[in-house]
C-alpha positions in Angstrom: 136.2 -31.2 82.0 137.6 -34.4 82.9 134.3 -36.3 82.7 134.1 -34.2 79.2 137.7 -35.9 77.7 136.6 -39.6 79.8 133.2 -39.6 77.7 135.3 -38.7 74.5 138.1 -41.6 74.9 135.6 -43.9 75.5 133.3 -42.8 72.8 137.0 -43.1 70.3 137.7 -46.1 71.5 134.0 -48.1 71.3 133.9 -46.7 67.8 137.7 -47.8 67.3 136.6 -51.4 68.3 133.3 -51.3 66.3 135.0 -50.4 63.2 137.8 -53.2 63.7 135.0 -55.8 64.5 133.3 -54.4 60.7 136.6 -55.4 59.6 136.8 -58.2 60.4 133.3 -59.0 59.5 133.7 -58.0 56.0 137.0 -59.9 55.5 135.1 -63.0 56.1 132.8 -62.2 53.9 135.4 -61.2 51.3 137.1 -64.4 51.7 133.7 -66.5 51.4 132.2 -64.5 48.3 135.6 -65.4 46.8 135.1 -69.0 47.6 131.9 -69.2 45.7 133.3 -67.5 42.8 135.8 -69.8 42.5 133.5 -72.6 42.7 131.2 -71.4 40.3 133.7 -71.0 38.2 135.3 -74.9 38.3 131.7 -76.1 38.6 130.7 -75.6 34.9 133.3 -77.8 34.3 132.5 -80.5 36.6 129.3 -80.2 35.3 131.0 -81.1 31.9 132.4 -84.0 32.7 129.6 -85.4 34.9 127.8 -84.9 31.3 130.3 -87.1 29.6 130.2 -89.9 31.5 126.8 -91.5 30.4 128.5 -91.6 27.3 131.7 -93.5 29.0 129.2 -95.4 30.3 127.5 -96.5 27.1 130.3 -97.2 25.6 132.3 -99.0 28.3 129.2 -101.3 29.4 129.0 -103.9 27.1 132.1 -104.8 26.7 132.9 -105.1 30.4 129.1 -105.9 32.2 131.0 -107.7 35.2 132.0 -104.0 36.4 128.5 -103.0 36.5 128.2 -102.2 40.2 131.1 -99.1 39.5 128.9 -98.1 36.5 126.3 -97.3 39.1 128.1 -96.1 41.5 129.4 -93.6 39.0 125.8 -92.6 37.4 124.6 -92.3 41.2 127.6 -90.2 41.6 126.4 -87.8 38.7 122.8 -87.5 39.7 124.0 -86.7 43.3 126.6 -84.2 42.1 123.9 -82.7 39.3 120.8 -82.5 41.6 123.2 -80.6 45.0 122.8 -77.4 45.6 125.6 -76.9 48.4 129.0 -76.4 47.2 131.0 -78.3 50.0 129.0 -81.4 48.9 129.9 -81.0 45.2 133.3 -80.5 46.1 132.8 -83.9 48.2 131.0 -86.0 45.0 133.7 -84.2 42.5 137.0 -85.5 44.6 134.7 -88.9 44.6 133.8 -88.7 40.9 137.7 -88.3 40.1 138.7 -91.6 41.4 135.6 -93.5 39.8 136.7 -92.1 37.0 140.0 -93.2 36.8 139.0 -96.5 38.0 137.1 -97.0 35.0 139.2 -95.7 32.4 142.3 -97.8 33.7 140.0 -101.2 33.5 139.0 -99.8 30.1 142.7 -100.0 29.2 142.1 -103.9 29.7 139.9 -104.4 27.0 141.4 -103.4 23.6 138.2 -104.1 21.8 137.0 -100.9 23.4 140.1 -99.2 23.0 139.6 -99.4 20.0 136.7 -97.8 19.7 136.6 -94.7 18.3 134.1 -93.1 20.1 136.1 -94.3 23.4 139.3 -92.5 22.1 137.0 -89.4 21.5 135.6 -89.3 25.3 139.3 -90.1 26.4 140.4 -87.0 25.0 136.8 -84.7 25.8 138.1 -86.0 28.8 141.3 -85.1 29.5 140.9 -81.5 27.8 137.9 -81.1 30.5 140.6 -82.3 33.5 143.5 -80.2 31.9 140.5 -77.4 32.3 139.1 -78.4 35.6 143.1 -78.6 37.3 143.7 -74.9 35.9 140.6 -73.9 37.9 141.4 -76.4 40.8 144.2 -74.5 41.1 142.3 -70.9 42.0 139.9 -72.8 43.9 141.6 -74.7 46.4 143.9 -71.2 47.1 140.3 -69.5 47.4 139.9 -72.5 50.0 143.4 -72.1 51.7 143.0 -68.1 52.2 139.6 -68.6 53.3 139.6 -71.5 55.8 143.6 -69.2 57.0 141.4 -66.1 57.2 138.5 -68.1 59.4 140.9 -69.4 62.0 142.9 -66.8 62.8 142.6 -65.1 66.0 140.4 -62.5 66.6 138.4 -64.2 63.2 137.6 -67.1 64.2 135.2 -66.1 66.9 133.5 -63.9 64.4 133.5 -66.6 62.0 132.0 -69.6 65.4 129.1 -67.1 66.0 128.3 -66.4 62.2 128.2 -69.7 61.5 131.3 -69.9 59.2 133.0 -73.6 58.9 136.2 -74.5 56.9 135.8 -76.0 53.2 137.1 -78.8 51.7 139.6 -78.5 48.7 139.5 -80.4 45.6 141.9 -82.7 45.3 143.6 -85.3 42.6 146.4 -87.7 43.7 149.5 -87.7 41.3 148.2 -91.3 40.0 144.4 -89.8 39.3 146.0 -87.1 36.5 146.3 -90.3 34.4 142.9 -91.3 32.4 143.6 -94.2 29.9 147.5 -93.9 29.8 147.4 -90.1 29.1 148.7 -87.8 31.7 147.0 -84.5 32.5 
Protein backbone atom coordinates (compact mmCIF):
# COMPACT_ATOMS: atom_id res chain seq x y z
CA UNK A 1 0.00 0.00 0.00
CA UNK A 2 2.62 2.29 0.84
CA UNK A 3 4.66 1.62 -2.36
CA UNK A 4 1.01 2.08 -4.03
CA UNK A 5 0.54 5.97 -2.61
CA UNK A 6 4.82 6.56 -3.12
CA UNK A 7 4.33 5.50 -6.94
CA UNK A 8 1.18 7.95 -7.02
CA UNK A 9 2.88 11.15 -5.37
CA UNK A 10 5.56 10.72 -7.53
CA UNK A 11 3.66 10.10 -10.64
CA UNK A 12 1.36 13.78 -9.33
CA UNK A 13 4.28 15.43 -8.82
CA UNK A 14 6.44 14.55 -12.24
CA UNK A 15 3.30 15.37 -14.06
CA UNK A 16 2.88 18.59 -11.79
CA UNK A 17 6.48 19.66 -12.92
CA UNK A 18 5.95 18.64 -16.59
CA UNK A 19 2.97 20.72 -16.88
CA UNK A 20 4.66 23.82 -15.13
CA UNK A 21 7.77 23.39 -17.49
CA UNK A 22 4.72 23.40 -20.70
CA UNK A 23 4.02 26.57 -19.03
CA UNK A 24 6.62 27.98 -19.16
CA UNK A 25 7.44 26.85 -22.57
CA UNK A 26 4.43 28.26 -24.03
CA UNK A 27 4.77 31.68 -22.36
CA UNK A 28 7.92 32.19 -24.17
CA UNK A 29 6.47 31.43 -27.08
CA UNK A 30 3.50 33.67 -26.42
CA UNK A 31 5.70 36.49 -25.64
CA UNK A 32 7.95 35.89 -28.94
CA UNK A 33 4.84 35.34 -31.42
CA UNK A 34 3.77 38.71 -29.93
CA UNK A 35 7.04 40.16 -30.78
CA UNK A 36 6.83 39.40 -34.35
CA UNK A 37 3.37 40.68 -34.64
CA UNK A 38 4.37 43.69 -33.47
CA UNK A 39 7.08 43.97 -35.82
CA UNK A 40 5.21 43.11 -38.67
CA UNK A 41 3.03 45.40 -37.97
CA UNK A 42 5.66 48.72 -37.62
CA UNK A 43 7.59 47.12 -40.46
CA UNK A 44 5.15 48.15 -43.30
CA UNK A 45 5.73 51.36 -42.21
CA UNK A 46 9.43 51.30 -42.18
CA UNK A 47 9.14 49.94 -45.34
CA UNK A 48 7.31 53.18 -46.24
CA UNK A 49 9.61 55.42 -45.44
CA UNK A 50 12.67 53.51 -46.59
CA UNK A 51 10.56 53.98 -49.99
CA UNK A 52 10.53 57.66 -49.65
CA UNK A 53 13.81 58.35 -49.29
CA UNK A 54 15.10 57.89 -53.03
CA UNK A 55 12.82 60.51 -53.56
CA UNK A 56 14.62 62.72 -50.58
CA UNK A 57 17.42 61.81 -52.21
CA UNK A 58 16.60 63.02 -55.70
CA UNK A 59 15.53 65.97 -54.59
CA UNK A 60 18.09 66.86 -51.93
CA UNK A 61 21.27 65.89 -54.24
CA UNK A 62 21.81 68.55 -56.40
CA UNK A 63 21.53 71.18 -54.43
CA UNK A 64 23.85 69.88 -51.76
CA UNK A 65 26.39 67.21 -53.78
CA UNK A 66 29.19 67.94 -51.03
CA UNK A 67 26.94 65.64 -48.58
CA UNK A 68 27.13 62.85 -50.97
CA UNK A 69 28.90 60.29 -48.84
CA UNK A 70 25.40 60.48 -46.19
CA UNK A 71 23.31 60.06 -49.44
CA UNK A 72 24.98 56.68 -49.71
CA UNK A 73 25.13 55.84 -46.54
CA UNK A 74 21.40 56.32 -46.43
CA UNK A 75 20.53 54.36 -49.87
CA UNK A 76 22.95 51.59 -48.46
CA UNK A 77 20.96 51.80 -45.42
CA UNK A 78 17.62 51.14 -47.41
CA UNK A 79 18.87 48.28 -49.50
CA UNK A 80 20.27 46.65 -46.27
CA UNK A 81 17.03 47.31 -44.32
CA UNK A 82 14.79 46.11 -47.70
CA UNK A 83 16.78 43.03 -48.67
CA UNK A 84 16.94 41.53 -44.31
CA UNK A 85 14.98 39.00 -43.49
CA UNK A 86 15.70 39.02 -39.54
CA UNK A 87 13.77 41.31 -37.50
CA UNK A 88 16.42 42.25 -34.84
CA UNK A 89 18.52 43.54 -37.79
CA UNK A 90 15.78 45.73 -39.20
CA UNK A 91 15.18 46.97 -35.94
CA UNK A 92 19.16 47.68 -35.95
CA UNK A 93 19.13 49.55 -39.71
CA UNK A 94 15.55 51.31 -38.73
CA UNK A 95 17.12 53.03 -35.25
CA UNK A 96 20.16 53.73 -37.87
CA UNK A 97 17.89 55.03 -40.69
CA UNK A 98 16.21 57.51 -38.14
CA UNK A 99 19.23 59.39 -37.36
CA UNK A 100 20.39 59.63 -41.18
CA UNK A 101 17.36 60.83 -41.68
CA UNK A 102 17.29 63.60 -39.50
CA UNK A 103 20.70 64.45 -40.39
CA UNK A 104 19.66 65.08 -43.78
CA UNK A 105 16.55 66.86 -43.30
CA UNK A 106 18.25 69.38 -40.75
CA UNK A 107 21.14 70.16 -43.51
CA UNK A 108 18.24 70.47 -45.96
CA UNK A 109 16.98 73.30 -43.69
CA UNK A 110 20.29 75.03 -44.79
CA UNK A 111 19.50 75.40 -48.25
CA UNK A 112 16.32 77.45 -48.90
CA UNK A 113 16.47 76.92 -52.56
CA UNK A 114 15.36 73.37 -51.72
CA UNK A 115 13.09 74.35 -49.12
CA UNK A 116 11.51 75.72 -51.35
CA UNK A 117 10.82 73.21 -53.37
CA UNK A 118 7.62 71.88 -53.49
CA UNK A 119 8.17 68.47 -53.86
CA UNK A 120 10.63 68.71 -50.75
CA UNK A 121 7.74 70.20 -48.57
CA UNK A 122 5.58 67.25 -49.91
CA UNK A 123 8.20 64.36 -48.75
CA UNK A 124 8.65 66.60 -45.44
CA UNK A 125 5.16 66.05 -44.62
CA UNK A 126 4.82 62.06 -46.32
CA UNK A 127 7.31 62.07 -43.91
CA UNK A 128 6.37 63.13 -40.84
CA UNK A 129 2.73 61.48 -41.21
CA UNK A 130 4.79 58.10 -41.81
CA UNK A 131 6.95 58.88 -38.28
CA UNK A 132 3.68 60.13 -36.51
CA UNK A 133 2.50 56.41 -37.84
CA UNK A 134 5.72 54.51 -37.22
CA UNK A 135 5.89 56.21 -33.15
CA UNK A 136 2.22 54.95 -32.63
CA UNK A 137 3.46 51.47 -33.53
CA UNK A 138 6.82 52.05 -31.83
CA UNK A 139 4.95 52.37 -28.99
CA UNK A 140 3.29 48.55 -29.01
CA UNK A 141 6.47 47.33 -30.28
CA UNK A 142 9.06 48.21 -27.98
CA UNK A 143 6.34 47.10 -24.96
CA UNK A 144 6.07 43.78 -27.02
CA UNK A 145 10.06 43.97 -26.55
CA UNK A 146 10.00 44.97 -22.78
CA UNK A 147 7.41 42.02 -21.80
CA UNK A 148 9.22 39.72 -23.89
CA UNK A 149 13.01 40.26 -23.05
CA UNK A 150 11.09 40.56 -18.75
CA UNK A 151 9.39 37.29 -19.51
CA UNK A 152 12.93 35.66 -20.95
CA UNK A 153 14.94 36.54 -17.87
CA UNK A 154 13.00 35.75 -15.21
CA UNK A 155 13.84 32.85 -13.16
CA UNK A 156 12.80 29.69 -13.86
CA UNK A 157 12.41 31.23 -17.72
CA UNK A 158 15.42 32.03 -18.48
CA UNK A 159 16.93 28.61 -18.47
CA UNK A 160 14.09 27.45 -20.72
CA UNK A 161 14.64 30.43 -22.81
CA UNK A 162 19.31 29.59 -22.74
CA UNK A 163 18.51 26.01 -23.97
CA UNK A 164 15.82 27.04 -26.67
CA UNK A 165 17.84 29.35 -28.00
CA UNK A 166 15.86 32.57 -27.06
CA UNK A 167 18.05 35.94 -26.82
CA UNK A 168 16.69 39.50 -25.84
CA UNK A 169 15.61 42.05 -28.65
CA UNK A 170 16.45 45.29 -29.23
CA UNK A 171 13.82 48.20 -29.05
CA UNK A 172 13.32 50.90 -31.42
CA UNK A 173 14.28 53.84 -30.38
CA UNK A 174 14.10 57.88 -31.29
CA UNK A 175 15.89 60.49 -29.11
CA UNK A 176 13.76 63.56 -28.22
CA UNK A 177 15.86 65.67 -30.88
CA UNK A 178 15.29 62.80 -33.83
CA UNK A 179 11.11 63.50 -33.57
CA UNK A 180 12.15 66.77 -35.39
CA UNK A 181 12.39 66.43 -39.45
CA UNK A 182 12.90 69.85 -41.13
CA UNK A 183 11.61 72.10 -38.12
CA UNK A 184 8.36 70.05 -37.62
CA UNK A 185 8.01 68.02 -34.53
CA UNK A 186 6.46 64.62 -34.46
Amino acid sequence: MNLLISIVIIAVLVLLIIRYLISIYNKIVILNNYVEKAFANIDVLLKQRANEIPELINIAETAMAHQSELFLQLAQMRSRYLNSRQSEQKVRLANQTDHLLKQILMIAEGYPELTALHNLTELQKRLTQLENKIADRREFFNESITLYNVGIQAFPNIIFAKLLGYHTKSLLNISVGEKEYAGITL
